[in-house]
C-alpha positions as CSV (number, residue, x, y, z in Angstrom):
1,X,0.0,0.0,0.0
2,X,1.1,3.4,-0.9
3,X,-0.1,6.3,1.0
4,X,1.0,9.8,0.0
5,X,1.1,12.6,2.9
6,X,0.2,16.4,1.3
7,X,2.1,19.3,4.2
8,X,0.6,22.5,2.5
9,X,2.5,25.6,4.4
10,X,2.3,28.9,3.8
11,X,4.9,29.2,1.0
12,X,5.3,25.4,0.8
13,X,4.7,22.2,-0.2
14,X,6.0,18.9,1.2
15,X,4.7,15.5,0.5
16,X,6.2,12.0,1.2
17,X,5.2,8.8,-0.4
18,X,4.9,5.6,2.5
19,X,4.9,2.2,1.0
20,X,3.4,0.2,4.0
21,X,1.4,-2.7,5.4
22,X,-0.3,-1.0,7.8
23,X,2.1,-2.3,10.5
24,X,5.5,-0.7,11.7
25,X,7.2,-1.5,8.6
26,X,6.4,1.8,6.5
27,X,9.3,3.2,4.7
28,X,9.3,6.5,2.8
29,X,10.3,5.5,-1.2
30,X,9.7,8.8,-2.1
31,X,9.9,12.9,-0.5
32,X,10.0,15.8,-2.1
33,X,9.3,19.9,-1.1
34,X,8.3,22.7,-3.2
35,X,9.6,25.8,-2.1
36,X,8.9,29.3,-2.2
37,X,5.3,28.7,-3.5
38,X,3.1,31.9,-4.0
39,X,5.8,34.2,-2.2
40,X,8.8,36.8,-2.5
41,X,12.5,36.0,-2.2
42,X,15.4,36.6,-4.2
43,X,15.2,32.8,-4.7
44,X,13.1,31.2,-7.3
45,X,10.3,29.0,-7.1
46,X,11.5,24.9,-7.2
47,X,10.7,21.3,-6.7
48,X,12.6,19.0,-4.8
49,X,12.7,14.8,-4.3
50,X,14.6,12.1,-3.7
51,X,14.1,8.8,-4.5
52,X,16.4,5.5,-3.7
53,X,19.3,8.0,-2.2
54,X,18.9,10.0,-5.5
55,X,18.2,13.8,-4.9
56,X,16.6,15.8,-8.3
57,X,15.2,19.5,-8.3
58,X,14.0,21.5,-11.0
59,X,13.0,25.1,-11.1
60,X,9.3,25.7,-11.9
61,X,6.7,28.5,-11.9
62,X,4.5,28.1,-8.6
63,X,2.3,30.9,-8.2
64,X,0.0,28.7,-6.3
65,X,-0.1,25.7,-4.1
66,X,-2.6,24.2,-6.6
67,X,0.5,24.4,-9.3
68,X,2.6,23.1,-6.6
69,X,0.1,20.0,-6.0
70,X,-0.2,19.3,-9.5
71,X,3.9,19.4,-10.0
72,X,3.5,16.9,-6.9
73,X,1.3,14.5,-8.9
74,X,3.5,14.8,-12.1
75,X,6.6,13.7,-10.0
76,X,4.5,10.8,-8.7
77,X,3.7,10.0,-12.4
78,X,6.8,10.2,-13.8
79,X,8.2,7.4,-11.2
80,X,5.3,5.3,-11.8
81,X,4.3,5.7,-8.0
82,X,0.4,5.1,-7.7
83,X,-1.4,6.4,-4.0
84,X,-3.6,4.3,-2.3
85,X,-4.6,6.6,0.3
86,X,-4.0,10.3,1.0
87,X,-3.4,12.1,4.1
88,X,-3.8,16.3,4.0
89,X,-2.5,18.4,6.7
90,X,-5.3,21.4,7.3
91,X,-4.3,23.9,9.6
92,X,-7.5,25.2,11.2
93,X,-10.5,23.4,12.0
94,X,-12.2,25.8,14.0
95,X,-15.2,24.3,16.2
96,X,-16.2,21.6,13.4
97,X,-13.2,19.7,13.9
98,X,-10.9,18.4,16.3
99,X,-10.0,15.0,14.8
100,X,-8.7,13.4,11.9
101,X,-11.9,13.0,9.5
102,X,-12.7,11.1,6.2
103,X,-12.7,13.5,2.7
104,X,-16.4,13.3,1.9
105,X,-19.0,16.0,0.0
106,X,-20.2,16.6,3.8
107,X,-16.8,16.9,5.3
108,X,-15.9,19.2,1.7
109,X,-18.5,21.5,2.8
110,X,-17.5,21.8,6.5
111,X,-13.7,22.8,5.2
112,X,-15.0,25.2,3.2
113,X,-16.6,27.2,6.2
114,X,-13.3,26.8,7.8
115,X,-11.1,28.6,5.2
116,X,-11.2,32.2,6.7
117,X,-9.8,30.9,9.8
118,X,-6.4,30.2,8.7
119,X,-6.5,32.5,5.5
120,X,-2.9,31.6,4.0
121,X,-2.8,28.0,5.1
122,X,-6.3,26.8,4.8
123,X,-7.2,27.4,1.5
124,X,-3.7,26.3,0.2
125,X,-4.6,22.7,1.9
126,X,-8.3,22.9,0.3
127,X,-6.8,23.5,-3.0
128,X,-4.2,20.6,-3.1
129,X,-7.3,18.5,-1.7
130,X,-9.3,19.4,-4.8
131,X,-6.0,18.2,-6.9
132,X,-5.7,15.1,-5.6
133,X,-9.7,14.5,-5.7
134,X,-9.7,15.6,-9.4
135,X,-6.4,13.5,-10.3
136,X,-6.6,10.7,-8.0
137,X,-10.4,9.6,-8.1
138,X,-11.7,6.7,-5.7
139,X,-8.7,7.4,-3.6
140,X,-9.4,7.6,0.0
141,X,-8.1,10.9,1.3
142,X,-8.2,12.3,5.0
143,X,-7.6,15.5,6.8
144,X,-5.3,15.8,9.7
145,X,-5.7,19.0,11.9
146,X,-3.0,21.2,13.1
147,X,-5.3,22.5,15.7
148,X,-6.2,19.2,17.3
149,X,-2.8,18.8,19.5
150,X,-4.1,22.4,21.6
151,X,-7.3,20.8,22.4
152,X,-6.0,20.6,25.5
153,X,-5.3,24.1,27.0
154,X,-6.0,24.9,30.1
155,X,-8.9,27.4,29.7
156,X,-7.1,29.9,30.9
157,X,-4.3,29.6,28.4
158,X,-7.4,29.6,25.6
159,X,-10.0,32.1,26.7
160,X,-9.7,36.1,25.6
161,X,-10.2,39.0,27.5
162,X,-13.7,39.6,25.7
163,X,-17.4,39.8,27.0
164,X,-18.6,36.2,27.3
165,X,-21.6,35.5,25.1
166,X,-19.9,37.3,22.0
167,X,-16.4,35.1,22.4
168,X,-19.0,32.0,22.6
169,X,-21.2,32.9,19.9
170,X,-18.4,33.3,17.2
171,X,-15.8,30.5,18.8
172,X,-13.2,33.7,19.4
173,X,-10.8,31.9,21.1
174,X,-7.0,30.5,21.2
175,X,-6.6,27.5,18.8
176,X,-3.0,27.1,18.5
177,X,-1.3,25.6,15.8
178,X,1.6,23.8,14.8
179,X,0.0,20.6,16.5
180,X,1.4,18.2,14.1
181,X,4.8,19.7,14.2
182,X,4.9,19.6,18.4
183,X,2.9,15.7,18.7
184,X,6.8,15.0,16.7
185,X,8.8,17.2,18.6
186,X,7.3,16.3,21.8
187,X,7.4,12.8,21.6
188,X,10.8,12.2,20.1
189,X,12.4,15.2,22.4
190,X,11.0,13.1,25.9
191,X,12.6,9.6,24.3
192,X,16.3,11.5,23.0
193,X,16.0,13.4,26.9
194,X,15.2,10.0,28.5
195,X,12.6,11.3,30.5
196,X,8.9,10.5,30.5
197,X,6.4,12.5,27.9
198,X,3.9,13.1,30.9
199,X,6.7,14.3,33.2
200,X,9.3,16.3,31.1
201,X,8.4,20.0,30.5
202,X,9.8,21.2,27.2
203,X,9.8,24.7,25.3
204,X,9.4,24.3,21.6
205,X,9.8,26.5,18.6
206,X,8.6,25.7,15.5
207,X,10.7,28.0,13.1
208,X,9.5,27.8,9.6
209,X,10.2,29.6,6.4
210,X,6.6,31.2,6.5
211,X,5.2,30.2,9.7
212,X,6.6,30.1,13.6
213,X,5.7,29.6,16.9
214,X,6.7,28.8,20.2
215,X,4.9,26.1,22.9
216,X,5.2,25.7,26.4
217,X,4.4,21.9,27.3
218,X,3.9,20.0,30.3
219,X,2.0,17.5,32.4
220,X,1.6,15.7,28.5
221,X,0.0,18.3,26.7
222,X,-0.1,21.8,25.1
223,X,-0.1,24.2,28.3
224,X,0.2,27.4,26.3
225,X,1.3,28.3,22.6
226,X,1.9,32.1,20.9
227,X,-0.3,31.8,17.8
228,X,-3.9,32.4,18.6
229,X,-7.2,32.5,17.1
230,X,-5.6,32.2,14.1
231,X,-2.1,31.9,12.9
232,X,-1.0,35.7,13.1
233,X,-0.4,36.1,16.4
234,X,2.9,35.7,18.3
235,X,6.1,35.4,16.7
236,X,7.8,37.7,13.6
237,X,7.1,35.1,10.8
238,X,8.1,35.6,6.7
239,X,5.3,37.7,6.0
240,X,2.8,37.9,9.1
241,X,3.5,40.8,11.5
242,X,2.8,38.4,14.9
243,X,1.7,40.0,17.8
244,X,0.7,43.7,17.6
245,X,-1.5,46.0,19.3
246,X,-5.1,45.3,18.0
247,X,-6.2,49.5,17.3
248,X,-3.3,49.5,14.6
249,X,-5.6,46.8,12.7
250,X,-8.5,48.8,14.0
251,X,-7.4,52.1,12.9
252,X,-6.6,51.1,9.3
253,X,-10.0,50.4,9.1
254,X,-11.3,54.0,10.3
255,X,-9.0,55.2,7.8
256,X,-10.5,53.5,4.9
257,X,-8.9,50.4,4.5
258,X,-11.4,47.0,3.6
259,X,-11.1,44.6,6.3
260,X,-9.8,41.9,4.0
261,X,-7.0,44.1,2.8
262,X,-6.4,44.8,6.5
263,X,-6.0,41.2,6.4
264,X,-4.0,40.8,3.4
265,X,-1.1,43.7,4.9
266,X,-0.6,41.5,8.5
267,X,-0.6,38.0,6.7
268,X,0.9,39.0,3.1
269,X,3.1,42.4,3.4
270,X,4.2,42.2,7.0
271,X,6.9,40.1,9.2
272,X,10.5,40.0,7.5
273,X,9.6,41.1,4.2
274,X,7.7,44.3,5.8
275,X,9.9,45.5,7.9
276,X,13.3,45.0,5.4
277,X,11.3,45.7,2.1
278,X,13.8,43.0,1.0
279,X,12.9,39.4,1.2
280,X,10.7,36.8,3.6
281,X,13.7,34.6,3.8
282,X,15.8,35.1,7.2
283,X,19.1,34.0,5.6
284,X,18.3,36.0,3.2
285,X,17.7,39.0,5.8
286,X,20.8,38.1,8.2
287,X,23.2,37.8,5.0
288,X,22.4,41.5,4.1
289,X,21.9,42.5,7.5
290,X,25.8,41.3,8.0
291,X,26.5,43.3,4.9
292,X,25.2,46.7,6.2
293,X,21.3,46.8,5.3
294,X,20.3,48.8,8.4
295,X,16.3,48.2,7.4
296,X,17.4,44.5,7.2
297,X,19.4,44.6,10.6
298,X,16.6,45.8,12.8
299,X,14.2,43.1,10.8
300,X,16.6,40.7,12.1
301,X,17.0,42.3,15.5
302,X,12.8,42.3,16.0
303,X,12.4,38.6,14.7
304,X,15.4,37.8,17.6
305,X,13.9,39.4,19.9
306,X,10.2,38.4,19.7
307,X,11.6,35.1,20.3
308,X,13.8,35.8,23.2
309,X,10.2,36.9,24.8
310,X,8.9,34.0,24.5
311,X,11.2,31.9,25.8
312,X,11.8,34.0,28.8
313,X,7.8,34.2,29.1
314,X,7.4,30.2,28.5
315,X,10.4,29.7,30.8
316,X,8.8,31.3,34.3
317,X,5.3,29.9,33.1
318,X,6.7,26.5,33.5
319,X,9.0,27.0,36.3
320,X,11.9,26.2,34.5
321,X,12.2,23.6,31.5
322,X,13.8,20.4,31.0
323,X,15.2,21.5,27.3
324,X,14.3,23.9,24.4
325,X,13.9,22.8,21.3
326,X,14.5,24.3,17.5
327,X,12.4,22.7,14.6
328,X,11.8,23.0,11.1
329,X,13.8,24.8,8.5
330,X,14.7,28.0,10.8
331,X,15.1,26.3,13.4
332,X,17.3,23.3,12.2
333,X,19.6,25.5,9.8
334,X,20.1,29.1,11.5
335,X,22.9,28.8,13.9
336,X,23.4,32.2,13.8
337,X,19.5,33.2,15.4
338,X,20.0,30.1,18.1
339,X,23.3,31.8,19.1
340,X,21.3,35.2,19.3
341,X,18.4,34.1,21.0
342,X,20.1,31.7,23.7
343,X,23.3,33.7,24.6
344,X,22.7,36.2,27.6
345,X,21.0,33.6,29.8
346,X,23.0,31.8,31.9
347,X,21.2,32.6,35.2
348,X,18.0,30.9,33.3
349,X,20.5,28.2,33.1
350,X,20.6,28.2,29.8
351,X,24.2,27.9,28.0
352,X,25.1,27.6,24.5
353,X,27.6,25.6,23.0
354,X,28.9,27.4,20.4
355,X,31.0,24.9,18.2
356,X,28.0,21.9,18.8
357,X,25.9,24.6,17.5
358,X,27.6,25.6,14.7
359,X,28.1,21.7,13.9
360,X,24.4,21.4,14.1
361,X,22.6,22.4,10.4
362,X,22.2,19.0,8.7
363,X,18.4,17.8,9.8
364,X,19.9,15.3,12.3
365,X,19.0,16.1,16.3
366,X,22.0,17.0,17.4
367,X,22.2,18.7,21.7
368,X,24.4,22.1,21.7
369,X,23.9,23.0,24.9
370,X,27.3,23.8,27.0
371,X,28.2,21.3,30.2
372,X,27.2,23.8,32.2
373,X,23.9,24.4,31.0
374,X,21.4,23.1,33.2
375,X,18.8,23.1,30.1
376,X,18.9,20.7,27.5
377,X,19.3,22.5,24.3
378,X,18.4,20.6,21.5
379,X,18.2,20.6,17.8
380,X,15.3,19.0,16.6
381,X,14.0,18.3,12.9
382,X,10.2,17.6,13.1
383,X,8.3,15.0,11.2
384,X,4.8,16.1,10.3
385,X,4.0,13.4,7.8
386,X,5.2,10.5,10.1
387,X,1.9,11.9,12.1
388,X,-0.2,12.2,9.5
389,X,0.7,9.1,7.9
390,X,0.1,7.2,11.6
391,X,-3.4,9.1,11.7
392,X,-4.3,7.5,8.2
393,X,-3.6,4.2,9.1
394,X,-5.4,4.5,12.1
395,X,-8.7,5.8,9.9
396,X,-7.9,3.0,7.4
């Protein structure tokens, strides 16, 4: 059996293709990752996969995650590789769902009223859906939820400040996402630490190329996380402005602005590429800011220090941590923003390494704290299709 995992991001694509039995003997015979789908850097759009220890790539126009889902497919073709089953990750499912869930027209119609909720990552995931329905047909395909992993915040980590009966009637709460990514991180970061998932209290930060965020967890589950309602809230990210005081949003409405191109500036025109006005990409942004770009500099210095706040929040919130992980590209690859973010606090008990961190940009975990650190500093790649591909078996 062949089952083909779909990880729609916000300026990517990943997919892997399991050949399993349905037991623990699935192996990956094919992975691949477009990048820099529907989105500006001074790199162009490509596709990437490797196959029997083989790496290819080939540039490509991808102005849209449906072109990136139908480049998938091709890919697939070309090496004769036929699904059997389909898993999509879909970032927000609101208050319609909170578990893994069977592609059907009634299950179609329920996505579509979730779309708005997570407008740059939901309706790239709805669109590679209707690819894989269109060019795959009779294929079973299922829908894995970011959100699902945060269904278990205390309520008050997930309840706003707002009057009572309007937070209730339009579900205006904190979802949290990155769920996949942290069920990985979480898991795998208790077994490397040798300590027990329900005991071992972790910080975790999910730094992607277009999306990041940061999760405090304990006591076996989610206890607080910095993206919110939806996934504009908390950290700098590649185009979203994070956290910011909600009259600015407010008042560019009173001056004339639509509320969807309100929407469009803090999702599409903000983060990185807003504040340098030179690219999304943070290597992109530190390797200019090294060469003297002052707007790229401070873009560098707020993304840094964003993070630093969040660490220091999550740190007193749990009373201390057993380690901190990094996670996804940023995460694995930047040296240079885990030296920035983790030097300066040593009386959190947190000491870097610096030549194990240096060491530590190939996608393999690697610890780079220093003997004396009394946190666990670890580099992490995550594994969101090993999720999704368990949750499909599980429905199969």
């Amino acid at each position: 059996m062949n089952i083909l995992v779909v990880n729609c991001g916000s300026s990517s694509l990943g997919f892997k293709v399991y050949q399993t039995t349905g037991s623990d003997d699935s192996k990956v015979i094919l992975a691949g990752k477009a990048r820099n789908v529907a989105t500006q850097t001074k790199t162009q759009p490509r596709i990437e996969w490797s196959q029997d220890g083989g790496m290819q790539s080939r540039e490509c126009p991808l102005p849209s995650h449906q072109a990136a889902a139908q480049e998938m497919l091709t890919i697939l073709r070309e090496n004769k590789i036929h699904p059997d089953a389909v898993g999509h990750r879909f970032v927000h499912g609101g208050e319609l769902f909170n578990a893994t869930t069977r592609v059907d027209a009634r299950s179609l119609g329920g996505l579509t009223q979730v779309l708005p909720l997570a407008p740059i990552h939901n309706p790239n995931s709805f669109s590679a859906i209707q690819v894989c329905l269109e060019e795959l047909p009779g294929v079973a395909e299922f829908v894995v939820f970011d959100t699902a992993f945060h269904a278990s915040l205390p309520v008050e980590a997930s309840t706003y400040a707002l009057p009572r009966d309007l937070a209730d009637r339009y579900g205006l709460r904190k979802y949290g996402f990155h769920g996949l990514s942290y069920q990985y991180v979480s898991t795998r970061a208790a077994a490397l630490l040798e300590q027990p998932l329900e005991q071992i209290k972790l910080i975790m930060c999910h730094l992607g190329t277009g999306g990041s965020s940061v999760c405090a967890f304990a006591n076996g589950h989610s206890m607080e996380t910095s993206m919110g309602f939806s996934p504009l809230a908390g950290l700098v990210m590649s185009t979203r402005c994070g956290d910011i005081d909600a009259e600015v949003a407010l008042e560019l409405v009173r001056r004339g602005m639509p509320a969807d191109e309100v929407s469009s500036v803090l999702n599409n025109q903000s983060g990185l590429i807003g504040l340098s006005g030179y690219s999304s990409n943070l290597a992109e942004i530190i390797e200019a800011a090294e060469a003297g770009d002052e707007a790229c500099r401070i873009a560098y210095e707020v993304y840094a220090r964003r993070l630093k706040l969040y660490l220091g929040a999550y740190t007193y919130l749990l009373n201390g941590a057993d380690g901190i992980v990094f996670t996804d590209d940023i995460g694995v690859t930047s040296w240079k923003l885990r030296e920035k973010v983790c030097s300066g606090a040593d009386r959190l008990g947190i000491r870097l390494d610096a030549v194990l961190n240096r060491r530590a940009t190939d996608y393999h975990p690697a610890f780079i704290q220093s003997m004396q650190s009394s946190v666990k500093i670890l580099v992490l790649p995550t594994n969101e299709e090993q999720v999704i591909l368990e949750e499909v078996l599980r429905m199969l």
